[in-house]
C-alpha positions in Angstrom: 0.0 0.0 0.0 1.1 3.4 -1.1 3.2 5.4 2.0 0.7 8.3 3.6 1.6 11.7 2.1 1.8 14.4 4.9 0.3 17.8 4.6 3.8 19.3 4.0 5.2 16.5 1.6 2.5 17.4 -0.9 3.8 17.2 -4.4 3.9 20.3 -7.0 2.9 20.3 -10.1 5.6 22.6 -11.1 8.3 20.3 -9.3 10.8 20.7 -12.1 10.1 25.1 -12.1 12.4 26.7 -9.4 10.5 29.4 -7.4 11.1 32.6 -5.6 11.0 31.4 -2.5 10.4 34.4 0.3 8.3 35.0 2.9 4.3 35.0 2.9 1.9 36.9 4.9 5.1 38.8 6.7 1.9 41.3 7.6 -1.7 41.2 7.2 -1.7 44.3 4.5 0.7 41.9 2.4 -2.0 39.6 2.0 -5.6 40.8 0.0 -8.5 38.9 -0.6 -11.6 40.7 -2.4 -14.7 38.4 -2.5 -16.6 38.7 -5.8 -20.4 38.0 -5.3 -22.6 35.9 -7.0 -25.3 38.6 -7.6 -25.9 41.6 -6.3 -28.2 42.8 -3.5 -32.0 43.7 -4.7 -32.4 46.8 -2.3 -35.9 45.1 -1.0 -36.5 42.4 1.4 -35.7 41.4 5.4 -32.0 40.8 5.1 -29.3 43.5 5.4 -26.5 42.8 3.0 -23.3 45.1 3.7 -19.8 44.5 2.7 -16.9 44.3 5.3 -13.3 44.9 4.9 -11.9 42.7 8.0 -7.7 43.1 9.5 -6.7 40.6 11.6 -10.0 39.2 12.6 -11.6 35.7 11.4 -15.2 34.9 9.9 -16.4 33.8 12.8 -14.8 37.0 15.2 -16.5 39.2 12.7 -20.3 37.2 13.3 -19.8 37.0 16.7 -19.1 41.3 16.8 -21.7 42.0 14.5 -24.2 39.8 16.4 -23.3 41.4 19.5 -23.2 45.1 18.2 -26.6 44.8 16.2 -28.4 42.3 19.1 -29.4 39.5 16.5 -28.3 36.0 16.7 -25.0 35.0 14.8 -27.5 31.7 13.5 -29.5 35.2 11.6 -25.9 36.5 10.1 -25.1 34.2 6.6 -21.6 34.5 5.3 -20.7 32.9 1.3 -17.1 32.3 2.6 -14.4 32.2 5.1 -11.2 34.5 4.9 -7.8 34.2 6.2 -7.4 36.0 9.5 -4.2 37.4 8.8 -4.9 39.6 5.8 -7.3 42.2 4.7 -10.0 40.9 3.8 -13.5 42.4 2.2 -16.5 40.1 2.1 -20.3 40.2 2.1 -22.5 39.3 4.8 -26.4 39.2 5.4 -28.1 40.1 8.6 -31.4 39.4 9.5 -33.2 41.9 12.5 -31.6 45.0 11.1 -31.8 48.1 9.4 -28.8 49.1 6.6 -28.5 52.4 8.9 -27.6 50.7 12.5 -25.5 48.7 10.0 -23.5 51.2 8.4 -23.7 53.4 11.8 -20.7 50.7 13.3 -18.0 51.6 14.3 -15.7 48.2 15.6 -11.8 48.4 16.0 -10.4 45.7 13.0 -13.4 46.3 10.6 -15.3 48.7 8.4 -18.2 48.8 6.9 -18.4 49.5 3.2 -22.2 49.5 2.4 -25.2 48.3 3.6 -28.5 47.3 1.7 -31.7 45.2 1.8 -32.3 42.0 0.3 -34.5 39.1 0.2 -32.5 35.9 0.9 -29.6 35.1 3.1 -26.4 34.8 2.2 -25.6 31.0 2.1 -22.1 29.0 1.7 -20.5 29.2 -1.9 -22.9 32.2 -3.3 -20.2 33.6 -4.6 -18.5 33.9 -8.1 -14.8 33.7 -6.8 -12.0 35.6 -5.0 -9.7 38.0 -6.1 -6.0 38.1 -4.9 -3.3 40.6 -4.3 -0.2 39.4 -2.1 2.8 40.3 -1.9 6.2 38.2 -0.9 8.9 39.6 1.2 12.6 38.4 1.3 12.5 37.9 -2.3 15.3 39.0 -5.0 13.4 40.9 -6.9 14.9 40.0 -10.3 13.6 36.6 -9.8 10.0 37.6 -10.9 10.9 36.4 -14.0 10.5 32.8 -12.5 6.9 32.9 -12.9 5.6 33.4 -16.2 6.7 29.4 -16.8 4.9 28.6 -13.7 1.7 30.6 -14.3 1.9 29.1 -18.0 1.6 25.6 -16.8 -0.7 26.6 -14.0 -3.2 27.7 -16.4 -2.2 25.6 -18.9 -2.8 22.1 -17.1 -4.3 23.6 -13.9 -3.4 23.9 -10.1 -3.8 21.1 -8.0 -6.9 22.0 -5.9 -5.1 21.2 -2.3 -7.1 22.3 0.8 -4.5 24.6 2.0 -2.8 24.3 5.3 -5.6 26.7 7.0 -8.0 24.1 6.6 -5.9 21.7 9.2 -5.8 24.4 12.1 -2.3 26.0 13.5 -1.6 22.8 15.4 -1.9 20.9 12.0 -4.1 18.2 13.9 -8.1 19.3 12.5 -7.9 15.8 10.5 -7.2 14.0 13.2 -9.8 15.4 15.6 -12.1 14.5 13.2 -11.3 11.6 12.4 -11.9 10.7 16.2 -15.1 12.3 15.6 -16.2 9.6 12.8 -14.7 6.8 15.1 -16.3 7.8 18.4 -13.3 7.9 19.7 -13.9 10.7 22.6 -11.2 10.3 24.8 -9.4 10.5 21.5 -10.4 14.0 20.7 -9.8 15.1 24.5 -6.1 14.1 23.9 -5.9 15.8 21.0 -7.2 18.4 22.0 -6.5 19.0 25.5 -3.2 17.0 25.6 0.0 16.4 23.2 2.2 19.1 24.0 4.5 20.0 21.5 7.5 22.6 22.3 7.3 23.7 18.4 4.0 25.0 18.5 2.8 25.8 22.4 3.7 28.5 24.9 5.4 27.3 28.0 1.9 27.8 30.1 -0.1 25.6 27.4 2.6 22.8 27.4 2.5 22.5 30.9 -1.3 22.4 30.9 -0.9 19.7 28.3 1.4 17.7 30.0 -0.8 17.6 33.1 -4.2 16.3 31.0 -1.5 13.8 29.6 -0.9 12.4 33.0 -4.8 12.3 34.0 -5.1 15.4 36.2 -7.6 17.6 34.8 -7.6 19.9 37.6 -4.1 20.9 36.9 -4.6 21.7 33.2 -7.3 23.2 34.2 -5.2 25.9 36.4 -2.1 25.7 33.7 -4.0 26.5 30.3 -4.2 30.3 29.7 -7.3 32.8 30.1 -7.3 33.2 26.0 -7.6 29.5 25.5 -11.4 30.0 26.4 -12.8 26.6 24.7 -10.3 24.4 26.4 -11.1 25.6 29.7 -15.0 25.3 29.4 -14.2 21.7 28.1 -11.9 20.5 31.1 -14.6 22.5 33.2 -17.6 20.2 31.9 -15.0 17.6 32.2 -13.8 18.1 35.9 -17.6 18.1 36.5 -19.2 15.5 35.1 -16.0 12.6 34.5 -17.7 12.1 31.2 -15.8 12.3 28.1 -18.8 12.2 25.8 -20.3 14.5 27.1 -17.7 17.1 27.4 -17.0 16.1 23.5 -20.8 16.5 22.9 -20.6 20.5 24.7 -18.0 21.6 21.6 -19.2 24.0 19.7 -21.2 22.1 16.5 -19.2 24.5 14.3 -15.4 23.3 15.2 -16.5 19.5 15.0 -17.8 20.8 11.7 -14.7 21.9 10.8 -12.5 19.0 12.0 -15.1 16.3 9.7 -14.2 18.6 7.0 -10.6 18.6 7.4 -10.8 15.1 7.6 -12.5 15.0 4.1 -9.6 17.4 3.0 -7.0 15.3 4.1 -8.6 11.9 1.8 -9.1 14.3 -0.8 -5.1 15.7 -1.2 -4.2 12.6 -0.6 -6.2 11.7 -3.5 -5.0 14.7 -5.7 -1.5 13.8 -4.7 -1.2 10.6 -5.9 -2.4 12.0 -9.3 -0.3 14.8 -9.8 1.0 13.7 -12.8 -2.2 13.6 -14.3 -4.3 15.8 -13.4 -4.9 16.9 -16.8 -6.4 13.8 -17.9 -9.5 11.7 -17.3 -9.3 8.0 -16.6 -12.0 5.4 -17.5 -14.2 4.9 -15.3 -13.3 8.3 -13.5 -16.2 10.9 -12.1 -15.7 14.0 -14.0 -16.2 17.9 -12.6 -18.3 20.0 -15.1 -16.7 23.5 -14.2 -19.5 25.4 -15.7 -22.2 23.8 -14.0 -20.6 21.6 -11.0 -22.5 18.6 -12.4 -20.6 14.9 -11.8 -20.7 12.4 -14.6 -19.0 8.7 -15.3 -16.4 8.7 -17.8 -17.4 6.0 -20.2 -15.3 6.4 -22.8 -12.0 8.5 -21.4 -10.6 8.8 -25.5 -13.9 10.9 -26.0 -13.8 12.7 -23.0 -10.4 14.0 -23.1 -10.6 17.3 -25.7 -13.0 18.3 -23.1 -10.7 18.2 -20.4 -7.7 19.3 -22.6 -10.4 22.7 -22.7 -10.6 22.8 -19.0 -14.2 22.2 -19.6 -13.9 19.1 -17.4 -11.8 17.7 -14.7 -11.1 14.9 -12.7 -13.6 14.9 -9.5 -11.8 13.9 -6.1 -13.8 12.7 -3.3 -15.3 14.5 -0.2 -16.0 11.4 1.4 -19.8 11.0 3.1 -22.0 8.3 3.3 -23.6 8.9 0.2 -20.5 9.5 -1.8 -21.0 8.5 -5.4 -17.7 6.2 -6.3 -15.5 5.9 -9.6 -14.8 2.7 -11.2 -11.8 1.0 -12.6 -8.0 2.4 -11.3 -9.7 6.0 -10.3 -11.4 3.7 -7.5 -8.4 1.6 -6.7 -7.1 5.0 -5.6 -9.4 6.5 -3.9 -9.9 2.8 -1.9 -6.0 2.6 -1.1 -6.4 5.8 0.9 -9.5 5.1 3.0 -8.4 2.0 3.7 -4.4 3.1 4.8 -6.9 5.5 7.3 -9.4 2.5 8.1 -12.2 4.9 7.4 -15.1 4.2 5.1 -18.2 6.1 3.7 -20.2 4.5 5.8 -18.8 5.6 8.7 -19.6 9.4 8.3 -23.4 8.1 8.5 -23.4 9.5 11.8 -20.2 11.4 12.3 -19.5 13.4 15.8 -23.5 13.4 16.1 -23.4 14.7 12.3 -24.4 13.0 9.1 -22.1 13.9 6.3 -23.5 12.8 2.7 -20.1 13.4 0.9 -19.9 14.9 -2.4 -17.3 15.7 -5.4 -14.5 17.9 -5.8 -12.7 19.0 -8.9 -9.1 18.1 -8.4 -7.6 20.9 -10.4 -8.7 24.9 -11.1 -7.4 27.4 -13.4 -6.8 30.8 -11.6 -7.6 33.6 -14.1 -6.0 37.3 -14.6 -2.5 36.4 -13.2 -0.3 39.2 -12.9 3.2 39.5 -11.3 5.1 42.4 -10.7 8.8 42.9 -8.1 8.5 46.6 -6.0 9.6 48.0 -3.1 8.1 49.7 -0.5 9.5 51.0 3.2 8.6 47.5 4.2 11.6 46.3 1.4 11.7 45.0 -1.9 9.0 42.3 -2.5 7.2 40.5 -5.5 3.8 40.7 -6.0 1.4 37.9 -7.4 -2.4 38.6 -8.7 -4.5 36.2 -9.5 -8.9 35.4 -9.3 -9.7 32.4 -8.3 -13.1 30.1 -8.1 -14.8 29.6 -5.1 -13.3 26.9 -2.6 -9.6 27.4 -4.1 -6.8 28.1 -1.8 -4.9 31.1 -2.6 -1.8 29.5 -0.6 -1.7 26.4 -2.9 -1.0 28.8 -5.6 1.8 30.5 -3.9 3.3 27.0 -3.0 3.8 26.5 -6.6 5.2 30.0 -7.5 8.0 29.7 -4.3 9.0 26.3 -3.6 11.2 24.8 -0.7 10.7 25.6 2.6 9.9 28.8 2.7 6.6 28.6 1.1 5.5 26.1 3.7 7.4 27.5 6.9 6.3 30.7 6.2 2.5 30.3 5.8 1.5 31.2 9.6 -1.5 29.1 11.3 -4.2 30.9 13.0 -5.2 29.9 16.3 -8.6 30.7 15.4 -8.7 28.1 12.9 -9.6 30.1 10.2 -9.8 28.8 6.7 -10.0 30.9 3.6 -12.1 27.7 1.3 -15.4 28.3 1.0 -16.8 24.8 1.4 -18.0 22.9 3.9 -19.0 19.2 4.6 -22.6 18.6 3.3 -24.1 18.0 6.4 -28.0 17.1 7.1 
């Protein structure tokens, strides 16, 4: 059986094109992300629509302020995507129990309000048309910028690999794994994951010590140890010290981060999936489930010979799994693959039929995207000298996985900070009943 791939081992599809290497995200204002909607407000109806340009604040941090500020409940507050917290981000969200005035009348340290309007629906996951990108990468030579115009021909040539980026996994890199407690019913599992297994790379001295204690079974110690700002641990080991039982303190987690952690577990398969592909990406196999990118419908590939001008046109694509219980499989060596990394996991579809109390259907991803309007460009500011990349991508794409292929090595990786928040900048989430 095929050796796992890690997160960081991921392969390129530009291995053989040296990159620029540098530094990413040195500062949020290095790193913009404009969302481009789906369709535009209708100036009638019960929601308030309004536009937010966000600094150092996550998705969720924004709800939660807006919810508080305006009285609603964040469940009233729709959102068509999540955004890296460490950036500048502008995005659209809808509010129900408002008025575009009290909206646009906010005034909350890390965010601004760019305009406010009525319309009739809320804002759901994945209405929107894409994302544009502007970042810039620091401790670069700027003379290398001519790197990338071989790189951004292949990328939109044969198309990126559509990786979940690193945000999806969480700053301690372990989101997969918590969820794939989740699907086992492992509880005591998640607690040690999440509670426990210091590591001196990633935690503060405090945290490790609180770690360490949960590791040796005395709750009431990591519960003194773990810092004020780690609020959800705390209220876990609380529940925990209380009531002695794990499955219940695992039930109190907030529905949204178990959410999360199923997903990154279905982002995991999937790269693995992608990964062991790379080199083909660009081709449909018989028997494979195909992407339609103008319409996101999945179809068998009967006849692969036929199907390929179509793919060769970036009119189809390869569709990866996002693995549920109702996930639709491939046939032939497009299922041997997908089988070899379930099994290497010793997870199934049918396991996710009742998954961390949540039933996750599965569905189909395209394993490649073309970014559109690349641009590249070397400056310098007071900041330094830096090169900047520009590129739109469709919803769900990873703006990281595209830099990973225009620097390389170990700065592209390394340098790509986690947020403690768990922030992600996809837009898609686990289909979920």
């Amino acid at each position: 059986m095929p050796e796992t791939i890690t997160q960081q081992s991921l392969p390129y599809i530009t291995a053989d094109l040296p990159g620029i290497g540098g530094i990413l995200k040195e500062r949020p204002e290095d790193f913009n992300v404009t969302e481009l909607p789906l369709y535009e407000p209708s100036d009638q109806g019960e929601h308030v629509f309004c536009e937010i340009q966000k600094t150092g604040m996550t998705t969720f941090q924004v709800i939660d302020r807006l919810a508080a500020e305006l009285h609603v409940s964040s469940r009233d507050i729709g959102y068509a995507g999540m955004k890296d917290a460490h950036s500048v981000s502008r995005q659209n969200f809808s509010i129900l129990g408002t008025t575009p005035e009290q909206v646009m009348s906010l005034a909350t340290p890390g965010m601004s309000i760019l305009w406010a309007t009525r319309h009739g629906n809320k804002l759901r996951l994945g209405h929107l048309a894409g994302n544009r990108f502007v970042i810039k990468v620091r401790k670069v030579a700027p003379t290398d910028v001519v790197k990338l115009a071989e790189i951004c021909k292949r990328l939109q040539d044969r198309g990126v690999p559509n990786y979940f980026g690193e945000q999806r996994f969480g700053y301690r890199a372990d989101n997969d794994k918590l969820g794939a407690a989740l699907v086992r019913g492992d509880d005591q599992g998640v607690l040690k994951l999440l509670l426990g297994t210091p590591r001196k790379e990633i935690d503060d001295p405090q945290s490790m010590q609180a770690r360490a204690a949960f590791d040796a079974g005395d709750t009431e110690e990591a519960m003194r140890r773990f810092p004020r700002r780690c609020g959800m641990e705390r209220r876990i080991l609380a529940g925990l010290n209380k009531t002695q039982n794990p499955r219940a303190a695992v039930g109190k987690i907030d529905q949204r981060l178990r959410r999360l952690w199923i997903s990154a577990l279905q982002s995991s398969f999937f790269n693995q999936v992608v990964a062991r592909r790379i080199d083909s990406l660009h081709q449909v196999l018989q028997g494979d489930l195909a992407y339609k990118h103008d319409s996101g419908a999945v179809f068998l590939v009967e006849d692969a010979v036929k199907e390929q001008p179509r793919a060769d046109a970036f009119e189809i694509s390869p569709a990866g799994p996002l693995i549920g219980y109702r996930l639709t499989m491939p046939q032939g060596d497009a299922l041997k693959i997908e089988q070899e990394v379930f099994d290497a996991a010793g997870i199934h579809a049918a396991d996710f039929r009742v998954a961390g109390k949540l039933k996750v259907k599965g569905a189909r991803r395209s394993m490649r995207f073309r970014p559109k309007d690349m641009e590249y460009s070397a400056g310098v500011d007071a900041n330094g000298s830096y090169i900047t990349a520009a590129f739109t991508l469709p919803a769900g794409a990873f703006a990281t996985v595209v830099m990973r292929e225009l620097m390389k090595g170990e700065a592209s990786d390394a340098s790509i900070p986690q947020e403690a928040e768990q922030e992600e900048t996809s837009d898609e989430t686990p289909t979920i009943e």
